[in-house]
C-alpha positions as CSV (number, residue, x, y, z in Angstrom):
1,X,20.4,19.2,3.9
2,X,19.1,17.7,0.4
3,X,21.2,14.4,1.5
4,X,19.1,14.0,4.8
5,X,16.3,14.4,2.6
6,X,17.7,11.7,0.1
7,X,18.7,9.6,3.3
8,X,15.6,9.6,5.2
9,X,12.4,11.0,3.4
10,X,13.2,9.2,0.4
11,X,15.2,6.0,1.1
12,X,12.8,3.0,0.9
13,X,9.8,5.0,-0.9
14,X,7.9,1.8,-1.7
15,X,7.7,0.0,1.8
16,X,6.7,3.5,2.6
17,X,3.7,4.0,0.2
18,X,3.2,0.4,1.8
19,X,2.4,1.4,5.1
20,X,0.5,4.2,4.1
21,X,-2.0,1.9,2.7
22,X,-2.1,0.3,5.9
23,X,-2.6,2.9,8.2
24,X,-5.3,4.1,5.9
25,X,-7.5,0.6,5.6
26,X,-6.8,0.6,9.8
27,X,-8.6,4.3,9.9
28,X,-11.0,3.5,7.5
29,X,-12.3,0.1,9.3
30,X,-12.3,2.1,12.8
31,X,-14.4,4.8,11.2
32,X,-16.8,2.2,9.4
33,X,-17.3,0.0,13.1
34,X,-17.5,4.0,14.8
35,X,-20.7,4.8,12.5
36,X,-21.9,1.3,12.3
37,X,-22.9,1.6,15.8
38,X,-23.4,5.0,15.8
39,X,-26.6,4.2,13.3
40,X,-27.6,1.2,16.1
41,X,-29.4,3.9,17.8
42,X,-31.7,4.7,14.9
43,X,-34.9,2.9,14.2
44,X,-33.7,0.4,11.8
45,X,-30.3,0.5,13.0
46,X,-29.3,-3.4,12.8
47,X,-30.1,-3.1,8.9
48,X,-28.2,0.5,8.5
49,X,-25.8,-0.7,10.5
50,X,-25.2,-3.9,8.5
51,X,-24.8,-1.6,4.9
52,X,-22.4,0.9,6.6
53,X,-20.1,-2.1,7.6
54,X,-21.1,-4.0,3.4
55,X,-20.2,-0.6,2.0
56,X,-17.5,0.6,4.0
57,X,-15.2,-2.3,4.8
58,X,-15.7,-2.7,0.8
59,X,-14.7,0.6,-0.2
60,X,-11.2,0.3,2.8
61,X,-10.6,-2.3,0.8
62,X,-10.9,-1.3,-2.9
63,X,-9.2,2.0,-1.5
64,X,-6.0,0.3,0.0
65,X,-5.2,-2.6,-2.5
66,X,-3.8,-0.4,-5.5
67,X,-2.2,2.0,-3.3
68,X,-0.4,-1.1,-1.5
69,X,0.1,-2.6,-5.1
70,X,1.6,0.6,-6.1
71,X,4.0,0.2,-3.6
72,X,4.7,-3.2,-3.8
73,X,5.5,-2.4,-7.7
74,X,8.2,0.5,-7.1
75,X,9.8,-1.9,-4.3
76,X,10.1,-4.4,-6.5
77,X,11.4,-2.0,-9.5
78,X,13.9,-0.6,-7.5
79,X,15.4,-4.0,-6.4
80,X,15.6,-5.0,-10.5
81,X,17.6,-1.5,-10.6
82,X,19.7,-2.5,-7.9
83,X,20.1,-5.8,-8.9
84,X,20.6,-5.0,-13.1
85,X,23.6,-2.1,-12.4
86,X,25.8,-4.4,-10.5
87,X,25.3,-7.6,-13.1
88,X,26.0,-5.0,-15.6
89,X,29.9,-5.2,-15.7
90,X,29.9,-8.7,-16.4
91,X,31.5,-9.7,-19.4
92,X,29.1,-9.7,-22.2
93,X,31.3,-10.7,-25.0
94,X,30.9,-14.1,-25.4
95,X,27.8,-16.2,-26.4
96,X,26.0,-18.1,-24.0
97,X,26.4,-22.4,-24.0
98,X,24.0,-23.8,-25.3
């Protein structure tokens, strides 16, 4: 059981966080355009309307950047792991040309 977890919950961890970030901007800009027209109704709607899109599609994005960045970095870390183990049994001996 704890190698299906290793093989499918936790195998490719960063392309995971990845798409978390995108699912969340995705919600986050349905739910901004939702209450954007929502407010429409109000007296004054065009201009509340106009600072719940401003202020929400800014905060979807300010929200989903570092968590995509976040991801992006432990992707890229665990490719250098991948990539540093297996150049590791080179011969290390002798003293690069110059």
């Amino acid at each position: 059981m704890l190698q299906w977890f290793k093989d499918n919950i936790f195998n490719e961890v960063g392309r995971k966080i990845q798409n978390y970030a995108i699912i969340t901007l995705i919600i986050d800009i349905i739910a901004c355009i939702i209450l954007a027209m929502i407010a429409l109704g109000s007296s004054d709607g065009w201009l509340i309307s106009l600072i719940i899109l401003a202020c929400g599609l800014g905060y979807a994005l300010i929200f989903a950047m570092p968590i995509y960045a976040f991801g992006q970095l432990v992707e890229d870390v665990h490719k250098t792991s991948i990539n540093t183990t297996n150049t590791a049994a080179a011969d290390t001996d002798e003293l690069p040309e110059l």
